[in-house]
C-alpha positions in Angstrom: 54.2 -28.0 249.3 53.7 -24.7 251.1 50.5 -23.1 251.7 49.7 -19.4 249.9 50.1 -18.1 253.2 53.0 -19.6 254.1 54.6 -18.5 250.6 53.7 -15.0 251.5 55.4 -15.2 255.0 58.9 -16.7 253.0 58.7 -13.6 250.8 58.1 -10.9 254.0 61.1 -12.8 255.2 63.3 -12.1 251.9 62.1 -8.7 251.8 62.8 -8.4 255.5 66.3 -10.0 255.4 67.0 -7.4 252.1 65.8 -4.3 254.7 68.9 -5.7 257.6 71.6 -6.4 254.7 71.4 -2.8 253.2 71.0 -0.5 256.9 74.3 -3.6 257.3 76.0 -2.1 254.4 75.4 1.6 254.7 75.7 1.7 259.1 79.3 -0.4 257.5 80.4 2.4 255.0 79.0 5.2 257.7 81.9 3.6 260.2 84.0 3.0 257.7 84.4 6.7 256.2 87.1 8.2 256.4 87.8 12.0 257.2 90.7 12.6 254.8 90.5 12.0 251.0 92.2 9.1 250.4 89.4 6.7 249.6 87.5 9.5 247.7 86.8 9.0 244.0 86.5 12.0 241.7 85.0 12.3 239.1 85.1 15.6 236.3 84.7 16.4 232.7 88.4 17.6 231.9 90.9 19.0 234.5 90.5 22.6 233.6 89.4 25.2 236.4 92.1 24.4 238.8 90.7 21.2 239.1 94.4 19.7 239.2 95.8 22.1 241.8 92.3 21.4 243.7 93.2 17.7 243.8 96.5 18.1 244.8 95.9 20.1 247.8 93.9 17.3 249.7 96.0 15.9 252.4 95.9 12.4 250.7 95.8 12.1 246.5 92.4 10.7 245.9 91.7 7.4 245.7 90.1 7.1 242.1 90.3 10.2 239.8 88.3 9.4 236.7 88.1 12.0 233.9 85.4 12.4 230.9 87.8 14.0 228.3 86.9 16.2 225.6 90.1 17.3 224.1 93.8 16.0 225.5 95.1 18.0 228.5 98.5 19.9 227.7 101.6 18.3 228.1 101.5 20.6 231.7 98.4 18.8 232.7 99.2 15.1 231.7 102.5 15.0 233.7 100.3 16.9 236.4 98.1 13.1 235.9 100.9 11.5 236.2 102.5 12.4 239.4 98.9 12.0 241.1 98.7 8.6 239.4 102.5 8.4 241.3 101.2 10.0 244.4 98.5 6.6 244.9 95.8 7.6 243.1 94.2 5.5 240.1 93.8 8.0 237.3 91.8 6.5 234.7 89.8 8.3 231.7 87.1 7.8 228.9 86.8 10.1 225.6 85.9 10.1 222.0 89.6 11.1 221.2 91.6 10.6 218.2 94.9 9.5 218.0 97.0 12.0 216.4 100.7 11.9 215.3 102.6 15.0 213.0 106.2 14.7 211.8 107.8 17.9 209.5 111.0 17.1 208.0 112.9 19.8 205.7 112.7 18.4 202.5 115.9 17.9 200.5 115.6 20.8 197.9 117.8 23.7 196.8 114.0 25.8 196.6 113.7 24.3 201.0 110.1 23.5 201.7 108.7 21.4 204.5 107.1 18.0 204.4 104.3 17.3 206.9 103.5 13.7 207.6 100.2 13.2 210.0 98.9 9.7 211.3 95.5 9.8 212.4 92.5 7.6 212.3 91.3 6.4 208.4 88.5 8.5 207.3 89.0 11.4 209.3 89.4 15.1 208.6 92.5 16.7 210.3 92.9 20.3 210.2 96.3 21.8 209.1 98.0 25.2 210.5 100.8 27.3 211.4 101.4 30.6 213.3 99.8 32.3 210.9 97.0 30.7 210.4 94.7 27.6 208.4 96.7 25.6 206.0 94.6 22.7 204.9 92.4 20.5 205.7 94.0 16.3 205.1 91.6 13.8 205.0 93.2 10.8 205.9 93.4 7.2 203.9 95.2 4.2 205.1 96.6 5.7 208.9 98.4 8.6 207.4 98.5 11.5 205.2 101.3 14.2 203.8 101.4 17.3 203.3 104.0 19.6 201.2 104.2 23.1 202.2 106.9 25.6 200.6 106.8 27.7 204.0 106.0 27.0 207.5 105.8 30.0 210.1 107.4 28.2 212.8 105.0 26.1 214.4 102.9 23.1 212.5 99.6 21.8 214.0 97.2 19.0 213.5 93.7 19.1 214.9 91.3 15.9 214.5 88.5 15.0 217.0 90.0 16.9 220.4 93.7 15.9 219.6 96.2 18.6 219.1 99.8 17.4 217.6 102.4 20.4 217.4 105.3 20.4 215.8 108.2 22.2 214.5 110.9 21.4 211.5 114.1 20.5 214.0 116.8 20.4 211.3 118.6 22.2 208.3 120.0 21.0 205.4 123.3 20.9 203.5 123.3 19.3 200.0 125.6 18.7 198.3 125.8 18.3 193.9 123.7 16.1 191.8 125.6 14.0 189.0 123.9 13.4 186.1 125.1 10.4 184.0 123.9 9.8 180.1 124.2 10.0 176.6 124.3 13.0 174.8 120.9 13.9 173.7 117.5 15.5 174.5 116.8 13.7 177.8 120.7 14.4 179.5 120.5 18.1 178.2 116.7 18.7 179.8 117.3 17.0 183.4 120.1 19.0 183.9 118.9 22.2 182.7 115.5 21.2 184.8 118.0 20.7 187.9 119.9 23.6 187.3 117.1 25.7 186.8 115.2 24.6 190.5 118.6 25.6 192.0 120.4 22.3 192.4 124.3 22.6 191.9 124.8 19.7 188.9 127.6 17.5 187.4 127.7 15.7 184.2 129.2 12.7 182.5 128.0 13.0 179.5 129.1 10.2 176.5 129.2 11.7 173.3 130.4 8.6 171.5 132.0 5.6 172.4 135.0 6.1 174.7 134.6 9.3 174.3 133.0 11.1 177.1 132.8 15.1 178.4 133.0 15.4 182.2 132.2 17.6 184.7 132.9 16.6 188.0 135.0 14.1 190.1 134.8 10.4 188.9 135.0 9.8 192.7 131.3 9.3 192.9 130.2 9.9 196.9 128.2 11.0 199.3 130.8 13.6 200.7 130.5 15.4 197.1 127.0 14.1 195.5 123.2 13.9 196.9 122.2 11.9 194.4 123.2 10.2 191.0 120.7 10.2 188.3 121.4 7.7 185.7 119.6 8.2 182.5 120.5 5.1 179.7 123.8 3.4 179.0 126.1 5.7 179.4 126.4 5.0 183.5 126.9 1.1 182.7 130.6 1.7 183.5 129.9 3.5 186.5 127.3 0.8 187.5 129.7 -0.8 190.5 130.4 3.0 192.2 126.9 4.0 191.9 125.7 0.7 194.0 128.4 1.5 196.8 127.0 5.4 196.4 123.7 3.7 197.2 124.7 1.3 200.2 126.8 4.7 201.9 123.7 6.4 201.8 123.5 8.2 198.8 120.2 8.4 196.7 120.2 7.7 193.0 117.4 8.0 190.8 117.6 5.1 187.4 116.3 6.3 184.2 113.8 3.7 182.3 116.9 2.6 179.5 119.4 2.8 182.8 116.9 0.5 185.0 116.4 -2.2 181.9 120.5 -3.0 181.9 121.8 -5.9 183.4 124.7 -3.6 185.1 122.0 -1.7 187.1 120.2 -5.1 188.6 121.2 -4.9 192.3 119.7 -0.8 192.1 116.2 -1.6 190.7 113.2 -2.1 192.1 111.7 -4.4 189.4 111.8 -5.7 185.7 110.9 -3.1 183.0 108.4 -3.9 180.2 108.3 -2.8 176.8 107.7 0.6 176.6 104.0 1.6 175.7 102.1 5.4 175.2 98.4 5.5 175.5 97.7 6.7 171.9 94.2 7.2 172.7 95.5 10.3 175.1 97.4 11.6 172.3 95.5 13.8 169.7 96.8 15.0 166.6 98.4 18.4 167.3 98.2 18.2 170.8 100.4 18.8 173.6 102.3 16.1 175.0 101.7 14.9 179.1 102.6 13.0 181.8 100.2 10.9 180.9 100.9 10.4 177.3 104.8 9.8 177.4 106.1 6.3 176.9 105.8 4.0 179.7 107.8 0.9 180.4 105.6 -0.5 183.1 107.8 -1.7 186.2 107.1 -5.2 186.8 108.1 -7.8 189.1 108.2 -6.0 191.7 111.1 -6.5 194.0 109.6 -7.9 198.2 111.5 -4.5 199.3 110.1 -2.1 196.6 107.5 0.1 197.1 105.2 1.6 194.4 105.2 5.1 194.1 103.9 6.0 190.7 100.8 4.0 188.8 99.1 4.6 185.6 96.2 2.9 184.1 97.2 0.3 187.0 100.5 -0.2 185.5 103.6 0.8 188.1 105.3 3.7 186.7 107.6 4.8 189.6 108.9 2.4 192.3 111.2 2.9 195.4 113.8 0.7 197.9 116.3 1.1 200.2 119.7 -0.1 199.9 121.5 -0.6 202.7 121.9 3.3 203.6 120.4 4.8 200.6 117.2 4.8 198.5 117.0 4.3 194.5 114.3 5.4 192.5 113.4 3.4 189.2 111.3 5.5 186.8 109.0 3.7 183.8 108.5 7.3 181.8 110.7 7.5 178.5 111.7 10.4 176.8 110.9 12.7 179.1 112.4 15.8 177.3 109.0 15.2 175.2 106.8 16.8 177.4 109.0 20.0 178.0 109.6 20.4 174.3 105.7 19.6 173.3 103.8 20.2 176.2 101.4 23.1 177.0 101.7 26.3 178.5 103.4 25.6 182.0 105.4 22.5 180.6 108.9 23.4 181.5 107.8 24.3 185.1 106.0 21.1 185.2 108.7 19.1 183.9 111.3 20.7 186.4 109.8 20.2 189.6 108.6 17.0 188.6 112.5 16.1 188.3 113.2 18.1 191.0 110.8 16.2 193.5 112.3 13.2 192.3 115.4 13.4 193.1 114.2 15.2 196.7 113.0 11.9 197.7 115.9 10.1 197.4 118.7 12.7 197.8 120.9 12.4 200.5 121.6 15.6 202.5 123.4 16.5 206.3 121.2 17.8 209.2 122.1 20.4 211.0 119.8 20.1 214.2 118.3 23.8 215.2 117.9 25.0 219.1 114.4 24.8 220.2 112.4 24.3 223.4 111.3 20.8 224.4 108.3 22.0 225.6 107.1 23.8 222.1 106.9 20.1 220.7 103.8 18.0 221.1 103.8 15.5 218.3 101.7 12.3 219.9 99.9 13.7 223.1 98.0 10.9 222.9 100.7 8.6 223.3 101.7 11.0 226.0 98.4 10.4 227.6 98.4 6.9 227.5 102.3 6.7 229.1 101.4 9.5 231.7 98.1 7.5 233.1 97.0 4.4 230.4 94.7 3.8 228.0 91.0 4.9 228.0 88.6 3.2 230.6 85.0 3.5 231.3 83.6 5.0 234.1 81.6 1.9 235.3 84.5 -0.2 234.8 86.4 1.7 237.7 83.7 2.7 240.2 83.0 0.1 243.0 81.8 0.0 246.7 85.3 1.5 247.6 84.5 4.6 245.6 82.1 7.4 245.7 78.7 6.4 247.4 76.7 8.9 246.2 75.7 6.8 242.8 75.3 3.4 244.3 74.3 4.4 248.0 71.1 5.8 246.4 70.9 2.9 244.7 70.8 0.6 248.0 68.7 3.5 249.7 65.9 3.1 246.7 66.2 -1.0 246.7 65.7 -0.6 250.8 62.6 1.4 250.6 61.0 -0.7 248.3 62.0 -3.8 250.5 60.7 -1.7 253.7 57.8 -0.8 252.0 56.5 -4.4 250.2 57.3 -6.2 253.5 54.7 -3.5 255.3 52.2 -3.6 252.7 52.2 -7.2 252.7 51.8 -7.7 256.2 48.9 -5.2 256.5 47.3 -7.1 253.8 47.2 -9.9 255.8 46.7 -8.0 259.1 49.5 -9.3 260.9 51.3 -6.4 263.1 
């Protein structure tokens, strides 16, 4: 077993052998240094300040580049990134950033509009706006969020968390006619005056007994003459076969509660419809009818492909699929024509663009594509930053002794002095020289 002494001389030894590996290490990296840039690691908070044009001036790209980000560079800056990251250089980066994605689509209305759709982290607040100015402000649920604006100047943005998405509607329009298909009655007469009204151009088959029908329209029901067919009750039973190969070609069609509970209209419906129910406990004597007081046959069994798009009291009162091409719309509300007739003040504008938006989201409708600049688009920089240089890093992960030695050659010089300095002390103490 060693003495106390002789434990003291192993440790002046350690210390000692610490003191000729570091002046090792640094009289190494002193030899080793290079004159030009290539082996130089940067470091800077953004790239702003002609940091980019800076960089790219050395006579090699540097060796590391890593950037603390605060916001997304341009679209400019990230291909800058990326030819440096082309050039040699390993660009990484490390930010707080959210990921931010914006769509705007023309929606399919005779009354135009634009429908914004924004993916962005859940629980965040993303901030709407145009050329003009502040739209809204979306906070987000579930990865996405939409927004429905009757106007856009131009340009459509989306600010969350140092993320920037622009956008700008790309495409026109052309619709074509709506046919409406139904008894005669309350509920035929009010959709298509609620139709007609918002501006869509409408055709009827109306029955007004059986085998006896009044028609307005071609009985060549397709997508080259109709958006969309709206089927109300029995009356489009003998239509049921064209309306499904309307659907598969692409067109939309929109199945009233009667229509969606025949056996005709199976292959079109999202689900199986209840027995219609009203929520008397909504409805007072006197008072004006509502959305939420109408009959309701409740969608159920709901098809693997359907989507809910509508609930009330937890019971599915609109529902959605695609078929082949196209998109049919099964609606649980009866009677509709009530709440136009008995509603209160506003009704008849409630009840028409409630039609009106129905049919929207399922009408079919030709693009004419608009010329626009490339570069006035930005609808995912983050997935632009990720593609120009990858995905966030830290900046421990990607410094090492091949990078820049002013953070870990103090280190060394600080764990050398106190070697130097306990190995001096120590032999003083025990007044060796």
């Amino acid at each position: 077993m060693l003495s106390r002494a002789e434990m003291r001389v192993r440790v002046e030894q350690v210390l000692r052998g610490i003191v000729i590996a570091a002046i090792a290490v640094m009289l190494w990296q002193s030899l080793h240094q290079q004159t030009d840039s290539g082996d130089q690691f940067v470091s800077a908070r953004g790239v702003g300040g002609g940091a980019l044009a800076e960089w790219s001036a050395f006579a090699k790209a540097p060796g590391k580049i890593h950037l603390q980000l605060v916001s997304v560079p341009s679209t400019i800056d990230r291909a800058w990134l990326g030819a440096l990251a082309g050039a040699g250089s390993s660009v990484t980066w490390a930010g707080d950033l959210a990921p931010v994605m914006i769509d705007a689509q023309p929606i399919a209305s005779p009354a135009g509009g634009t429908k914004v759709i924004v993916a962005a982290p859940s629980g965040s607040s993303v901030v709407m706006s145009d050329d003009v100015g502040v739209l809204d402000t979306v906070h987000v649920q579930n990865g996405g969020a939409a927004l429905t604006l009757n106007s856009v100047a131009d340009h459509v943005t989306a600010r969350a968390k140092g993320s920037v998405a622009l956008t700008s509607p790309r495409d026109s329009i052309v619709l074509n006619k709506i046919l409406v298909i139904g008894d005669a009655g309350w509920e035929s007469k009010f959709v298509v005056a609620a139709l007609e009204e918002e501006g869509w151009k409408v055709d009827a088959f109306i029955r007004v007994a059986p085998g006896v029908e009044v028609s307005q329209g071609s009985a060549a029901i397709d997508t080259s003459r109709y958006s969309a067919v709206v089927a109300i009750d029995g009356a489009a039973v003998p239509y049921a076969n064209r309306i499904l190969e309307f659907a598969r070609t692409g067109g939309g069609v929109v199945l009233g509660a009667q229509a969606a509970a025949l056996d005709a209209m199976a292959p079109l419906r999202a689900g199986a419809a209840a027995r219609a129910t009203s929520d008397a406990r909504a409805i007072q004597a006197g008072g004006s009818v509502t959305l939420a007081t109408l009959a309701l046959s409740a969608i159920t069994s709901l098809r693997s492909d359907a989507v809910p798009v509508e609930k009330r009291a937890g019971a599915v009162a609109i529902a959605a699929r695609r078929i082949a091409a196209g998109r049919a719309l099964q609606i649980g509300y009866e009677d509709t024509w009530r709440w136009r007739m008995g509603g209160a003040e506003g009704a008849v504008r409630d009840h028409r663009l409630w039609w009106t938006a129905l049919v929207s989201s399922v009408a079919s409708a030709r693009q004419a594509p608009r010329e626009m600049a490339a570069a006035s688009i930005d609808e995912a920089p983050m997935i632009g930053l990720v593609a120009a240089v990858g995905p966030s890093a830290s900046a421990r992960a990607v410094s090492n002794l091949s990078g820049r030695p002013s953070d870990w050659m103090a280190w060394l010089f600080v764990l050398l002095a106190l070697a130097l300095i306990g190995e001096v002390t120590s032999r003083r103490l025990r007044g060796a020289s």
